[in-house]
DOBA-899111 format. One record per residue (C-alpha): residue number from 0; residue in three letters; y, z, x. Coordinates in pm, whole numbers, always signed. Each point is the difference from the previous one (the first is absolute). Layout:
N
<node pos="NUM" code="ALA" Y="Y" Z="Z" X="X"/>
...
This chain:
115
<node pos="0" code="UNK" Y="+0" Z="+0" X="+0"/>
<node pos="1" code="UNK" Y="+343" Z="-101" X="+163"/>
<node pos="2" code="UNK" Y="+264" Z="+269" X="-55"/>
<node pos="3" code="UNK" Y="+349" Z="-104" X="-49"/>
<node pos="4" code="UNK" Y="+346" Z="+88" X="+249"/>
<node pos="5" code="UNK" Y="+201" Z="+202" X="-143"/>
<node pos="6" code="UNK" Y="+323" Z="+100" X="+173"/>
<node pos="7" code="UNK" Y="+21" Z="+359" X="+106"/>
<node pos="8" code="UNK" Y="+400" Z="-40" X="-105"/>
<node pos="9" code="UNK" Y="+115" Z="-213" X="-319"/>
<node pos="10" code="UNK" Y="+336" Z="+10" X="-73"/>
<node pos="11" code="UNK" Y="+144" Z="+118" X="-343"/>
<node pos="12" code="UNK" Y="+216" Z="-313" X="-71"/>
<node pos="13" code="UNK" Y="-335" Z="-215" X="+20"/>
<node pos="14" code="UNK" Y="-48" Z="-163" X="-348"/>
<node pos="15" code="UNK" Y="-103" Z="-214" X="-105"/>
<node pos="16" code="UNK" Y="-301" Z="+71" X="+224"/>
<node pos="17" code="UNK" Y="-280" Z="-318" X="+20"/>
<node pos="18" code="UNK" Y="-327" Z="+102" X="-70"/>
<node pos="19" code="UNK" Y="-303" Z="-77" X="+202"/>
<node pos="20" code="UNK" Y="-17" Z="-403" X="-70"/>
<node pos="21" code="UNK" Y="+359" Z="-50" X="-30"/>
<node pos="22" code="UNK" Y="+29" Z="+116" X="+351"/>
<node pos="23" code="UNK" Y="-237" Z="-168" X="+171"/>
<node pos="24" code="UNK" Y="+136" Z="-318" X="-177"/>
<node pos="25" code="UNK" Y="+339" Z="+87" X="+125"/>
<node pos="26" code="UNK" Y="-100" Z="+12" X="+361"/>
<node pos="27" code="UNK" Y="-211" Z="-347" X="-35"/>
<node pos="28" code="UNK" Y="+298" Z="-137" X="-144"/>
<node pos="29" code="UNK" Y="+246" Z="+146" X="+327"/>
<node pos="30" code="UNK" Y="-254" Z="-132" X="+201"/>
<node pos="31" code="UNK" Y="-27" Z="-339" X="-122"/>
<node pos="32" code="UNK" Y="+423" Z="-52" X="-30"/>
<node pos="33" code="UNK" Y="+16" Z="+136" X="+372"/>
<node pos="34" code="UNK" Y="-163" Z="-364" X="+84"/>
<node pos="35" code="UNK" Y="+250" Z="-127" X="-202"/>
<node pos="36" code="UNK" Y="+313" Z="+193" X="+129"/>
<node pos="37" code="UNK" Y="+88" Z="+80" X="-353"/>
<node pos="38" code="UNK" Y="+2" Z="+390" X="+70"/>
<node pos="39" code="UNK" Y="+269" Z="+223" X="+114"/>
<node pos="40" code="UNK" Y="-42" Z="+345" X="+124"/>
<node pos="41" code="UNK" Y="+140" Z="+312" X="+115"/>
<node pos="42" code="UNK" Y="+287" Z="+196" X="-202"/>
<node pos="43" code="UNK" Y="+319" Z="-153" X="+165"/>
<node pos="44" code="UNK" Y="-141" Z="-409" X="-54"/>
<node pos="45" code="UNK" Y="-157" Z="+114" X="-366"/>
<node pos="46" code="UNK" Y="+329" Z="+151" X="-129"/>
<node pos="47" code="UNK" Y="+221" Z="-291" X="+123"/>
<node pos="48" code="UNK" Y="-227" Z="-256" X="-157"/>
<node pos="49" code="UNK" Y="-39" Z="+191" X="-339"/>
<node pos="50" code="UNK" Y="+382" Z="+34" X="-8"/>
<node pos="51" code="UNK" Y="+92" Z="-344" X="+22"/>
<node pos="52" code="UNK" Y="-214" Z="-34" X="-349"/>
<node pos="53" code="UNK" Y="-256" Z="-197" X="+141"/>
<node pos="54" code="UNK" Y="-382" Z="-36" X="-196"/>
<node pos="55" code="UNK" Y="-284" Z="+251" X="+141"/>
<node pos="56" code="UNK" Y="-248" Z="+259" X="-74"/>
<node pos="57" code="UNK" Y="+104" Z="+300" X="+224"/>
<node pos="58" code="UNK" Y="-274" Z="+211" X="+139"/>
<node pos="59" code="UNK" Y="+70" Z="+336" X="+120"/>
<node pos="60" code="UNK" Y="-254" Z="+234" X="+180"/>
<node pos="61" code="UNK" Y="-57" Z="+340" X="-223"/>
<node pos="62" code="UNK" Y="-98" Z="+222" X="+345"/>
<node pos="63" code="UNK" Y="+363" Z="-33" X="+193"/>
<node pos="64" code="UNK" Y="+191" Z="+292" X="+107"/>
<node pos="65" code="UNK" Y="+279" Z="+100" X="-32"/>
<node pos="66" code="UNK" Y="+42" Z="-180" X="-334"/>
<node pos="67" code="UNK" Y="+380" Z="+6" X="+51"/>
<node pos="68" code="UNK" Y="-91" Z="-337" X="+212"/>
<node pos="69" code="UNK" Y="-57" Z="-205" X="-231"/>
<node pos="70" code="UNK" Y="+88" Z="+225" X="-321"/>
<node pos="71" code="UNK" Y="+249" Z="-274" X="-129"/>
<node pos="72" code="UNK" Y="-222" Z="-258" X="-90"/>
<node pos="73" code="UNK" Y="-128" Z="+19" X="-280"/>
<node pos="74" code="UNK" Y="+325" Z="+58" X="-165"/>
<node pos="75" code="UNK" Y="+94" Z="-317" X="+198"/>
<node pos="76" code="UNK" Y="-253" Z="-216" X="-136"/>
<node pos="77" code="UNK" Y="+48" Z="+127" X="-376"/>
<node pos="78" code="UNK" Y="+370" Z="-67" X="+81"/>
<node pos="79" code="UNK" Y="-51" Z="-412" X="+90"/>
<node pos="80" code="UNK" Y="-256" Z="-38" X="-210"/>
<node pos="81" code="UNK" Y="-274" Z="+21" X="+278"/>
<node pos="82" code="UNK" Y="-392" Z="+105" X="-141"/>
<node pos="83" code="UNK" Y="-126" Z="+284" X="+277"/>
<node pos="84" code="UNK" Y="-326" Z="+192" X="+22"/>
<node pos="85" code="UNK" Y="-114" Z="+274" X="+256"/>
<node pos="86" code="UNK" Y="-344" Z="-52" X="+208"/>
<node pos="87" code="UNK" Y="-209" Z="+286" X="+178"/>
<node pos="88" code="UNK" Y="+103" Z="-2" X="+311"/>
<node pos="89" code="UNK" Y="+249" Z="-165" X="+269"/>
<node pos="90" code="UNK" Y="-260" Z="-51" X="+241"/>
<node pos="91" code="UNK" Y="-180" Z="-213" X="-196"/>
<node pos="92" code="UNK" Y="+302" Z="-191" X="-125"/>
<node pos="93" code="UNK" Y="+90" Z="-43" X="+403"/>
<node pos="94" code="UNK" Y="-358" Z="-113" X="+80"/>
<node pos="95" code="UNK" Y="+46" Z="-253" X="-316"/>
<node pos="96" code="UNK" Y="+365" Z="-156" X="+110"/>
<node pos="97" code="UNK" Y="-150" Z="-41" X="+369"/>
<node pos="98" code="UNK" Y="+169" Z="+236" X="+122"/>
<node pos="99" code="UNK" Y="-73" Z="+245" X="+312"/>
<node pos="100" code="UNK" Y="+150" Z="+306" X="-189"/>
<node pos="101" code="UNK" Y="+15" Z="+128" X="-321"/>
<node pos="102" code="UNK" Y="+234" Z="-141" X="-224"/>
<node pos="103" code="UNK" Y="+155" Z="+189" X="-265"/>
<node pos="104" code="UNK" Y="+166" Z="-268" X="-242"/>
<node pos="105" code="UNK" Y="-76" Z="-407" X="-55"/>
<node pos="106" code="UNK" Y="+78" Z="-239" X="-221"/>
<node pos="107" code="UNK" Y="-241" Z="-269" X="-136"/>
<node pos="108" code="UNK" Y="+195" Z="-371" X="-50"/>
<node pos="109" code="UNK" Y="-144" Z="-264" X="-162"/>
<node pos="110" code="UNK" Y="-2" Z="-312" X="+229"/>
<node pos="111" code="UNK" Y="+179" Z="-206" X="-274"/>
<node pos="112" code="UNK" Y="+270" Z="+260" X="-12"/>
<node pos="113" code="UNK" Y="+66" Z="+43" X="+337"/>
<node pos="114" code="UNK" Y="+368" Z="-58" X="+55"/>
């Protein structure tokens, strides 16, 4: 029987949380739009893009601490009009965008929309 990760930390902003398939179609879904450079990561390139009112699905990591790092978000995306949704854990979402560290915030754009 395979047991599942849970994070040791998840944050109190983090819903909507995925559930078990939703996440691991999330992460197949990062992976496949890294090939296609339609991803953006990390906090400071995720905010810009989302605030310029461009199309996504924003993907935050529920295990990050301090929350205050990315804490804004979520109002952010409610604010433009941006759907978001909260997966397990950042080191998965890293290991997913091909990255080498965990990453804490990305945003999924559809290769059509890409501006």
């Amino acid at each position: 029987m395979e047991t599942e990760a849970v994070p040791l930390h998840v944050s109190p902003i983090a819903n909507p949380m995925a559930g078990e398939n939703l996440n691991k179609k999330l992460l197949h879904m990062a992976r496949k739009l890294v090939d296609e450079k339609c991803l953006k990561r990390g906090v400071k390139e995720c905010v810009k893009y989302i605030r310029k009112g461009n199309p996504g699905l924003c993907v935050l990591a529920a295990d990050v601490s301090p929350v205050d790092v990315y804490s804004h978000v979520p109002v952010l995306c409610e604010e433009m009009g941006m759907p978001y949704i909260f997966v397990r854990s950042q080191m998965e979402l890293g290991q997913a965008t091909a990255s080498s560290n965990p990453t804490s915030i990305a945003v999924l754009v559809c290769p059509e929309e890409q501006p």
